[in-house]
C-alpha positions as CSV (number, residue, x, y, z in Angstrom):
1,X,-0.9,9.6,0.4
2,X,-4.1,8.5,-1.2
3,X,-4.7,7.0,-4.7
4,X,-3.7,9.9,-7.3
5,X,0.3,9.6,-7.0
6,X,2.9,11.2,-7.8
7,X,5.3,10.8,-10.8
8,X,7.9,12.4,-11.5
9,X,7.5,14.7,-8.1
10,X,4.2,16.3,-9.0
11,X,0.2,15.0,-8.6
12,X,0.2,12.6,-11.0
13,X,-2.7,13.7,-13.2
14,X,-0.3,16.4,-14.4
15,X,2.7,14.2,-13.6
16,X,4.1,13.5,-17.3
17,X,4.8,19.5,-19.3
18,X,3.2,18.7,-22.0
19,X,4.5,17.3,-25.3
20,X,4.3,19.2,-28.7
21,X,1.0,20.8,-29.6
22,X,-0.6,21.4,-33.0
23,X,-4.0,23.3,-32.7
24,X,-5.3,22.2,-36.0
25,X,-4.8,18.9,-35.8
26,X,-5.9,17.1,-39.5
27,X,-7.9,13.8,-38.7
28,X,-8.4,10.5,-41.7
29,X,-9.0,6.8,-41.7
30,X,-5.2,5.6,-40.9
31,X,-4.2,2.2,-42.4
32,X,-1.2,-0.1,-41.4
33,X,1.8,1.5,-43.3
34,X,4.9,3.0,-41.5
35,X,4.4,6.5,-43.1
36,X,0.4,6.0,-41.5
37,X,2.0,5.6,-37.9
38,X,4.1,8.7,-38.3
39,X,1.3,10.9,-39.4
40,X,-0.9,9.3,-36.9
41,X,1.5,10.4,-34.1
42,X,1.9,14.1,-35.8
43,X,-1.5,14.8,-36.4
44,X,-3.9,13.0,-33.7
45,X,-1.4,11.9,-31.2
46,X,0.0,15.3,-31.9
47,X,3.5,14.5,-30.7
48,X,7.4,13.7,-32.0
49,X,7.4,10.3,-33.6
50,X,10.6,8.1,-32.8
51,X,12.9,9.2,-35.2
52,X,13.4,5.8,-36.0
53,X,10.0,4.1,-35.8
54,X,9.8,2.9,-39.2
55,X,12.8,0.5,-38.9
56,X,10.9,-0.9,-35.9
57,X,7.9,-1.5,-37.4
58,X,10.0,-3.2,-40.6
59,X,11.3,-5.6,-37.6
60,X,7.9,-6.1,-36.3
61,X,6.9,-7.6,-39.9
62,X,10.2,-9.4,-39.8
63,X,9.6,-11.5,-36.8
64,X,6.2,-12.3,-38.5
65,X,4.0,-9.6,-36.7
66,X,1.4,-7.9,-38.6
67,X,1.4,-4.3,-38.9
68,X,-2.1,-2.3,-37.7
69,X,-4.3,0.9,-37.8
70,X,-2.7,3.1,-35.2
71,X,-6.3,4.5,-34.4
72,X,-7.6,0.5,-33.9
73,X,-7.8,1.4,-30.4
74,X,-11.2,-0.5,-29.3
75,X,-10.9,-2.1,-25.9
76,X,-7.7,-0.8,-25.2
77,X,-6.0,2.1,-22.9
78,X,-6.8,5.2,-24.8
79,X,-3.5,6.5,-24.3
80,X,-2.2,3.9,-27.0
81,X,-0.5,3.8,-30.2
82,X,-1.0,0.5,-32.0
83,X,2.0,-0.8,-33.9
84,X,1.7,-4.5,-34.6
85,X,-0.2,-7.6,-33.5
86,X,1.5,-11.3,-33.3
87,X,-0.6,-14.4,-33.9
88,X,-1.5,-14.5,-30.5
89,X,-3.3,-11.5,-30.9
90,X,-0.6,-9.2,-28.5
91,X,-0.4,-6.1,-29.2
92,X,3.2,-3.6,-29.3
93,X,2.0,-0.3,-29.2
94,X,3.3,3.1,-28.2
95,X,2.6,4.6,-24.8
96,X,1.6,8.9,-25.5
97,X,1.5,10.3,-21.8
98,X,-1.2,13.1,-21.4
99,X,2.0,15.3,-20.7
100,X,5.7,14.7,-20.4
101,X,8.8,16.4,-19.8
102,X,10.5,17.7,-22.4
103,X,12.5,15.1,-24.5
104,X,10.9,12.2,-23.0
105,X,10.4,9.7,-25.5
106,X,7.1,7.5,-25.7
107,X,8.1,4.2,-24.2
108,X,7.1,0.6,-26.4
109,X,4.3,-1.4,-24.3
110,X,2.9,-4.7,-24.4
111,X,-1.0,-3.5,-24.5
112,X,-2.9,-5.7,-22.2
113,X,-6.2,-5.8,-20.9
114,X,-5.5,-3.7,-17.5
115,X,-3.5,-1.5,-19.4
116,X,0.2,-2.1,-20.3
117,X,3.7,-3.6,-19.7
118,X,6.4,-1.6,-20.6
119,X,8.8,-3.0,-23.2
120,X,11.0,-0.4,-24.1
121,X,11.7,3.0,-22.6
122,X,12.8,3.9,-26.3
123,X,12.3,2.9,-29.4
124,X,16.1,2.7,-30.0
125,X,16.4,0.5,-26.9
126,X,13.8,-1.8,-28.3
127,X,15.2,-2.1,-31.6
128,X,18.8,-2.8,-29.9
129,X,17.3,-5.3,-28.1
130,X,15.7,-7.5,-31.0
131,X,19.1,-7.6,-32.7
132,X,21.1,-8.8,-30.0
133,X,18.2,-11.5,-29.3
134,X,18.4,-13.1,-32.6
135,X,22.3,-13.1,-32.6
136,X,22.1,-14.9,-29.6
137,X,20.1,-17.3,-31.7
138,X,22.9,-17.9,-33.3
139,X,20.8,-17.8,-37.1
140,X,22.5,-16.5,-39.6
141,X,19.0,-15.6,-41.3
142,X,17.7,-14.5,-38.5
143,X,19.8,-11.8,-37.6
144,X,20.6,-10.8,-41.6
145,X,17.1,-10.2,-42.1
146,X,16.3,-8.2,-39.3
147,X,19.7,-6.0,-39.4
148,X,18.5,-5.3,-43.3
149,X,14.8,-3.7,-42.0
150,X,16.6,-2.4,-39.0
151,X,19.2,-0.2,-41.6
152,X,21.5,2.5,-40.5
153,X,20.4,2.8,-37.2
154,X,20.9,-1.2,-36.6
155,X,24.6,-0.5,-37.6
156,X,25.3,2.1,-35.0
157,X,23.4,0.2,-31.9
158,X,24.8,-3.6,-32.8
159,X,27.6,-5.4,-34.3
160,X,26.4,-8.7,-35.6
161,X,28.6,-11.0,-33.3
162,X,28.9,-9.0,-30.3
163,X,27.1,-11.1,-27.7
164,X,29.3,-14.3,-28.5
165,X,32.2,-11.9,-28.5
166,X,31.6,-10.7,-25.4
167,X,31.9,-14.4,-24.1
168,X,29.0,-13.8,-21.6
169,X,27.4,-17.0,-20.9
170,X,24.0,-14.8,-19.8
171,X,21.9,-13.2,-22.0
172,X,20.2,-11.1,-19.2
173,X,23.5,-10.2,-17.7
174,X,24.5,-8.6,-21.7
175,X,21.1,-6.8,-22.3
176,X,21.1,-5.0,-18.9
177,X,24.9,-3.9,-19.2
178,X,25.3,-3.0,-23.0
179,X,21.3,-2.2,-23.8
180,X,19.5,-0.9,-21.1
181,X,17.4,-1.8,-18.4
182,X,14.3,-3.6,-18.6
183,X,11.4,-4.8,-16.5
184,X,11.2,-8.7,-17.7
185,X,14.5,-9.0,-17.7
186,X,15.6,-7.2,-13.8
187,X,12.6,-9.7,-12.7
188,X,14.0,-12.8,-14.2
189,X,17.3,-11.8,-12.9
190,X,16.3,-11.4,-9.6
191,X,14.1,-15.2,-9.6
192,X,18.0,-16.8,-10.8
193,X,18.9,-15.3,-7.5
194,X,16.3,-16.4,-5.8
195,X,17.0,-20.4,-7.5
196,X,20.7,-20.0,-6.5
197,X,19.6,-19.3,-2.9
198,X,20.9,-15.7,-3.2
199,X,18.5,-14.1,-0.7
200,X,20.4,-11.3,-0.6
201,X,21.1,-10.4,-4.1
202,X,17.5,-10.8,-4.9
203,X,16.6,-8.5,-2.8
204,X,19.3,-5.9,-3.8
205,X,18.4,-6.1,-6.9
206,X,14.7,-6.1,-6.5
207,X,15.4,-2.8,-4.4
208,X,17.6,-1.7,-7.6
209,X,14.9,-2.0,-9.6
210,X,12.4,0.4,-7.7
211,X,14.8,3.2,-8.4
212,X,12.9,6.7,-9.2
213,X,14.8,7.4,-12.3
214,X,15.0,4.1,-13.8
215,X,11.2,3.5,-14.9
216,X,9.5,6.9,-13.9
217,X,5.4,6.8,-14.0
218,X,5.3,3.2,-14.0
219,X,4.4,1.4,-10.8
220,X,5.9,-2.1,-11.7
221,X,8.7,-1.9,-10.1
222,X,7.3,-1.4,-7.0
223,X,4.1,-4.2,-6.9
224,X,7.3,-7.1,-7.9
225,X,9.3,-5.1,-4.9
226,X,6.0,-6.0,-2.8
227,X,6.2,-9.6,-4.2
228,X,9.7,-9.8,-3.2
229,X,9.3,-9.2,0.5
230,X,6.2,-11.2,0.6
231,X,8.3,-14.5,-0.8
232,X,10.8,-14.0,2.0
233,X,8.8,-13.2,5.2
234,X,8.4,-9.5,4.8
235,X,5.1,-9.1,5.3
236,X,4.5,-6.0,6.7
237,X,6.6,-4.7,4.7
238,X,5.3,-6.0,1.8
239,X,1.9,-4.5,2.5
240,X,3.4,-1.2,2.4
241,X,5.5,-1.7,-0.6
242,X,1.8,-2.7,-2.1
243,X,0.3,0.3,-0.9
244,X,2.9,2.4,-2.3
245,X,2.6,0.9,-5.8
246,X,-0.8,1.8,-5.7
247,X,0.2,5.7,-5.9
248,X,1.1,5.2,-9.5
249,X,-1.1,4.5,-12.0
250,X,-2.9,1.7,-11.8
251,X,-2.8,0.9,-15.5
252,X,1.0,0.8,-15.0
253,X,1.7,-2.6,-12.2
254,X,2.1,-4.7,-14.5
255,X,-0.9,-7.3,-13.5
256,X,-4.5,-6.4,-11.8
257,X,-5.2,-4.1,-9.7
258,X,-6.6,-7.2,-7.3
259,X,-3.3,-8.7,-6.6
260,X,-1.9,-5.5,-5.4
261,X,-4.9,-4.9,-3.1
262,X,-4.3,-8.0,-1.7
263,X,-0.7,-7.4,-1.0
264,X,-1.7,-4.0,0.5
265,X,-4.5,-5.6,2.5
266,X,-7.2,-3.4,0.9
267,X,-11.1,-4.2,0.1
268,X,-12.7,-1.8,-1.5
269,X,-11.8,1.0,-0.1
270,X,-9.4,2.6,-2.7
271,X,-12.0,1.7,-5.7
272,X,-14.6,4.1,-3.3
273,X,-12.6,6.7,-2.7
274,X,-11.6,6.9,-6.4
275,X,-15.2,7.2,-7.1
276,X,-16.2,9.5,-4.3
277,X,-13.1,11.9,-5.8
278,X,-14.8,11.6,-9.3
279,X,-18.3,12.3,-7.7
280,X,-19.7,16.1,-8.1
281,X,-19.6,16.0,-3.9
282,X,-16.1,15.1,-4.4
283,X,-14.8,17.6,-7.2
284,X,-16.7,20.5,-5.5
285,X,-15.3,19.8,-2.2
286,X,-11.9,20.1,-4.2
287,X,-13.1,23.6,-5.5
288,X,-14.0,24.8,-1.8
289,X,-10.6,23.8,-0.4
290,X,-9.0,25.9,-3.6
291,X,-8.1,23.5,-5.6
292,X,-7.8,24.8,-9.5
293,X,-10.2,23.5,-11.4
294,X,-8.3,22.9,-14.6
295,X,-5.9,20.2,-12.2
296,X,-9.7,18.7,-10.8
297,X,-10.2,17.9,-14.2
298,X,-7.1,16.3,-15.0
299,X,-7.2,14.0,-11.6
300,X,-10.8,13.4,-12.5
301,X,-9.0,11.9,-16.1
302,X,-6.6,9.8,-14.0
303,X,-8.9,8.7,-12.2
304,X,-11.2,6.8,-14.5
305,X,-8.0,5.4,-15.9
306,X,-7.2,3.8,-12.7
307,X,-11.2,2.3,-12.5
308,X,-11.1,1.5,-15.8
309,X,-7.9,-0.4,-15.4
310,X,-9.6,-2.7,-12.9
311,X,-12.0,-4.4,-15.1
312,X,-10.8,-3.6,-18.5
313,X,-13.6,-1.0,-19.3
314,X,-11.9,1.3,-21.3
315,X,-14.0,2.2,-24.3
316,X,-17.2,2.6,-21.5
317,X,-15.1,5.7,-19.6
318,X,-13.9,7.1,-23.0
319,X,-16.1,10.3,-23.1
320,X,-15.5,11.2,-20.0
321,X,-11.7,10.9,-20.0
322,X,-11.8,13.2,-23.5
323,X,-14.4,16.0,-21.6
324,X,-11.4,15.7,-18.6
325,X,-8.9,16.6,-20.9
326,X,-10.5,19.3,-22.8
327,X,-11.6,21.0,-19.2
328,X,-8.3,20.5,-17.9
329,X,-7.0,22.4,-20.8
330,X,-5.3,19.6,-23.0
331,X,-7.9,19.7,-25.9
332,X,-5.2,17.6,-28.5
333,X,-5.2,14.9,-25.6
334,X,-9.5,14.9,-25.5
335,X,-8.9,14.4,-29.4
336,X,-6.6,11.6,-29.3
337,X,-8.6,9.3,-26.7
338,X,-11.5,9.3,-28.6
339,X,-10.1,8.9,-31.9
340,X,-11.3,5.5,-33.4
341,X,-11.1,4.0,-37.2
């Protein structure tokens, strides 16, 4: 299959039914408060914030992360929300697919230069996680502080204690059974394999970790499932493993788009038939075979993600990627992108 994808079964332009719409969306300058981030995600993200964001964002200040505009979006993935930056300038942000089934919830990311690494699926999950990190701390002031800005909600995820209840000497081990699953922690899991000499295990588990359901739309799983095989021999298979990482959004693999072509033994190519697809030769050879034009649009959109991805040139494809959106009928989504402070 060639570059475009599929997530969640369907071309992957149109991959993620679309959220919830408001027509008449109200813009403003948006500052750094909680209520700002809410608003921001009703009225120009024009979505359902997490219910409970604002606790998050009280932990982000906790664990001495500054809070920032949601619409400081300059050099960044348009697709975006900005929560917080840390003194290394990192940013935790909010991930608003152009569409997305119903009840999906906007995943927490890691905003990085060729696009994002996913944090969280949930809010919720994220916000579990925190708390049982600092209780494994073992600080006392640690944890107090950041179960008071976590409130009611911290309550129901988390018992303070629980983790040194539980008598499990791993950390990892706790977050994936009682918390969730989560990229940076199945990858660390599966390297312990790999330092015990567990071949095997690392492998089941790296294969565990390319399951459809478990991280749908991202392609991360898949580019460290190519690594995998490539650290023991596989290489063949690792080439294909690359190749097939490459079907999901580029702005998704959790590194550059480089090291993946490498892996998959690709130049060029893929970057040229991206733009060829973008061209007007390309789109109108779409139109002759009957494609509709609205979904042209759309893969035109994910497109220019993808090549903007591989050097980081977000802001310079950002007109485009809005006209996409308005022509392929999502006119809240062309309204979001470009929205800047």
């Amino acid at each position: 299959m060639k570059p475009g994808g599929l997530a969640f079964g369907v071309p992957r332009a149109a991959a993620l039914p679309s959220l919830l719409r408001r027509r008449n969306a109200t813009f403003r300058c948006y500052s750094s408060s909680s209520s700002d981030h809410v608003s921001f995600i009703k009225d120009v993200a024009v979505a359902q914030p997490p219910e409970h964001l604002s606790h998050l964002l009280k932990m982000l200040q906790v664990r001495g992360e500054s809070l920032i505009s949601p619409a400081t979006k300059q050099g960044m993935i348009p697709l975006a929300i900005p929560l917080s930056k840390n003194s290394l300038g990192s940013v935790t942000a909010l991930l608003r697919w152009p569409t997305a089934p119903p009840g999906f919830e906007m995943p927490v990311v890691e905003v990085r230069s060729y696009g994002v690494w996913l944090l969280a699926k949930t809010v919720d999950q994220y916000i579990h996680r925190i708390l049982v990190e600092e209780d494994a701390k073992g600080s006392t002031e640690g944890i107090d502080e950041l179960f008071n800005a976590s409130g009611e909600v911290g309550e129901k995820l988390y018992t303070k204690g629980d983790f040194a209840k539980s008598r499990n000497p791993n950390l990892n081990v706790y977050l994936l059974q009682k918390v969730g699953l989560f990229p940076d922690i199945l990858e660390r899991k599966v390297m312990d394999h790999f330092e015990k000499g567990d071949d095997v295990s690392a492998m089941v588990t790296g294969e565990f970790y390319t399951k459809k359901d478990h991280f749908p739309g991202f392609g991360r799983p898949f580019v460290f499932n190519a690594q995998i095989l490539l650290k023991v021999g596989r290489k063949p298979e690792a080439k294909d493993a690359a190749r097939g990482a490459l079907k999901s959004p580029w702005w998704t693999l959790g590194c550059r788009y480089q090291e993946v072509a490498d892996m998959a033994e690709w130049d060029d190519e893929q970057i040229e038939f991206i733009k060829e697809k973008v061209s007007e030769e390309g789109k109108q050879e779409d139109l002759l075979k009957g494609k509709d034009a609205a979904q042209i649009s759309l893969d035109e959109a994910a497109f220019l993600l993808d090549l903007a991805s591989v050097e980081g040139t977000w802001d310079e494809q950002l007109e485009r990627i809005a006209e996409c959106y308005q022509e392929g009928g999502l006119p809240e989504i062309a309204k979001f992108v470009k929205y800047r402070d």
